[in-house]
KETIKE-937167 format. One record per residue: x, y, z of N, C-alpha, C in turn; residue number from 0; residue in three letters. Coordinates in steps of 0.02 Angstrom, whole numbers. Example, Ala and Ser with C-alpha at 12.3 -4.5 7.8 and 13.67 -1.06 7.14 Angstrom:
# KETIKE-937167
<r <660, -284, 390>, <615, -225, 390>, <660, -165, 390>, 0, "ALA"> <r <642, -112, 354>, <684, -53, 357>, <645, 2, 394>, 1, "SER"> 
***
This chain:
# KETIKE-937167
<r <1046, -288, -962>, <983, -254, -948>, <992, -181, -967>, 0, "UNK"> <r <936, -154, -1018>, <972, -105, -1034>, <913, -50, -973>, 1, "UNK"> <r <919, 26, -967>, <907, 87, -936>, <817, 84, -916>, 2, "UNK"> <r <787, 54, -995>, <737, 64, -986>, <700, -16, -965>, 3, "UNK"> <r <733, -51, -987>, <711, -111, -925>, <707, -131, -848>, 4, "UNK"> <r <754, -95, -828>, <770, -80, -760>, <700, -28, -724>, 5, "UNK"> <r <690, 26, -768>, <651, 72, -729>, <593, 43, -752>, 6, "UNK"> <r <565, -12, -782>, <510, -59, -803>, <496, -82, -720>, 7, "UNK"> <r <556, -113, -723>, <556, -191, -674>, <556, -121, -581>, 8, "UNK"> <r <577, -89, -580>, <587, -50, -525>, <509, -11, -533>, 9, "UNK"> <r <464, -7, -573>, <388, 29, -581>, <323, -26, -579>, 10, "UNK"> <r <373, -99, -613>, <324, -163, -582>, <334, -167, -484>, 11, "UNK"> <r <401, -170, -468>, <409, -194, -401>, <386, -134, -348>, 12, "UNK"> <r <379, -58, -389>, <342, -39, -333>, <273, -22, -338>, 13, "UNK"> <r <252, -36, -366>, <176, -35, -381>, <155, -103, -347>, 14, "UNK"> <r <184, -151, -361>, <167, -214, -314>, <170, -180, -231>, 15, "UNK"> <r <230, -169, -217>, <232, -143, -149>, <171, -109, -123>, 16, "UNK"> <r <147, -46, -173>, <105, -12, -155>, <44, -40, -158>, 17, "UNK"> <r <29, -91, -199>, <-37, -119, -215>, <-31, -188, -110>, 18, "UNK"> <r <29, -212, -123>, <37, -250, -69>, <18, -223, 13>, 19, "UNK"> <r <62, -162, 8>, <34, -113, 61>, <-26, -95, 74>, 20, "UNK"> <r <-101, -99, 33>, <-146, -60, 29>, <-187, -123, 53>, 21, "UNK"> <r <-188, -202, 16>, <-204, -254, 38>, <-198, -283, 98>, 22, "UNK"> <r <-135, -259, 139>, <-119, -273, 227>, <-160, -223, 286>, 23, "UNK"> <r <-158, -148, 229>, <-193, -107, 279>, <-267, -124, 275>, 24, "UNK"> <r <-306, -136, 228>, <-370, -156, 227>, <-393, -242, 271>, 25, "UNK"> <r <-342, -297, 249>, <-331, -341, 284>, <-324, -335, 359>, 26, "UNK"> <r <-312, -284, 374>, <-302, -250, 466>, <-386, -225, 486>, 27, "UNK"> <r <-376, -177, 439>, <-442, -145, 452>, <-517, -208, 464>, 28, "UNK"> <r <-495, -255, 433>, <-550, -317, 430>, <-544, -347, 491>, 29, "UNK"> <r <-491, -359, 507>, <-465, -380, 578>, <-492, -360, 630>, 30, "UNK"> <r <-519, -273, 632>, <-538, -261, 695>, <-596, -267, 748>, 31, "UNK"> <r <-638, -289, 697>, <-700, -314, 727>, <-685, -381, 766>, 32, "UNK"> <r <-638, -409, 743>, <-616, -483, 782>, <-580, -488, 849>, 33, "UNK"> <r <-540, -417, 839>, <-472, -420, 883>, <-468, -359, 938>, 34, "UNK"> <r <-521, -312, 893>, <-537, -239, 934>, <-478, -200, 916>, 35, "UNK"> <r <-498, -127, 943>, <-459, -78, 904>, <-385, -81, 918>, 36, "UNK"> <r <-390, -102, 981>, <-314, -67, 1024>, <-255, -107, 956>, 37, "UNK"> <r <-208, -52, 953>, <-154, -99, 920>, <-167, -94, 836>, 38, "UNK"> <r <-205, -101, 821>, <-232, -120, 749>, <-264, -65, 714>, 39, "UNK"> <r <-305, -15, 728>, <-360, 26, 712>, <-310, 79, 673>, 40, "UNK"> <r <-266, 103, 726>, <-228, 189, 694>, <-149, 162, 631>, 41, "UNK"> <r <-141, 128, 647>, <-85, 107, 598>, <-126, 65, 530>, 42, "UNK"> <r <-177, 27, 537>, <-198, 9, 473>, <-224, 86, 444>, 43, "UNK"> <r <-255, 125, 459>, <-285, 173, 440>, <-217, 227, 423>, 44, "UNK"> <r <-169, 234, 443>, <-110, 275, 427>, <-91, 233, 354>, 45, "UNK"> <r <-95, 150, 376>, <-69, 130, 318>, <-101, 151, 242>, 46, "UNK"> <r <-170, 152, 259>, <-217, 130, 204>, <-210, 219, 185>, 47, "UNK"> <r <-191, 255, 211>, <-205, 336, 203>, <-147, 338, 172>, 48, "UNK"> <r <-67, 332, 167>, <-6, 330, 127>, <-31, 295, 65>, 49, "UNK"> <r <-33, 237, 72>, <-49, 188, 18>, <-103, 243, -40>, 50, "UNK"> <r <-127, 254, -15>, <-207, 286, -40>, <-167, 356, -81>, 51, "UNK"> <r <-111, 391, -38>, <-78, 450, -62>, <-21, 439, -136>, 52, "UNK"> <r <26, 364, -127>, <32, 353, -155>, <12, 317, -224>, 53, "UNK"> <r <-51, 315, -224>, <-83, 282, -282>, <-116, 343, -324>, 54, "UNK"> <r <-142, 396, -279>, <-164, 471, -305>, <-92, 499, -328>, 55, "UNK"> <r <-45, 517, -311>, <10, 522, -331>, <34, 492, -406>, 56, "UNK"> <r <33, 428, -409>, <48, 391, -477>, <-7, 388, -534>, 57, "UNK"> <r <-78, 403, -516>, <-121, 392, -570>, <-121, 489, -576>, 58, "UNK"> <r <-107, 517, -528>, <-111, 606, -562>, <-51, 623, -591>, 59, "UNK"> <r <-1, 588, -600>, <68, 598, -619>, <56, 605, -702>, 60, "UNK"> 
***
């Protein structure tokens, strides 16, 4: 594997992460009408706010 395959495969796997992360926090956020806030409300919304930083981050890069 040469230098630039590696930082391929390490820019696919975290972009998945980040795309994965953004899909759980919104997946939460859908949740709360079902389940109510407690527990669920401030951490999907922290999530979806990182996620959200890191994606502004990579498309302004």
């Amino acid at each position: 594997m040469t230098s630039s395959d590696a930082r391929f495969a390490v820019s696919v796997g975290g972009t998945g992460l980040i795309l994965a992360g953004a899909a759980s926090a919104a997946f939460a956020l859908a949740g709360v009408k079902a389940y109510g806030r407690k527990g669920i409300l401030v951490p999907a919304l922290v999530g979806l706010m990182l996620n959200g930083a890191f994606i502004a981050m990579a498309v302004l890069d």
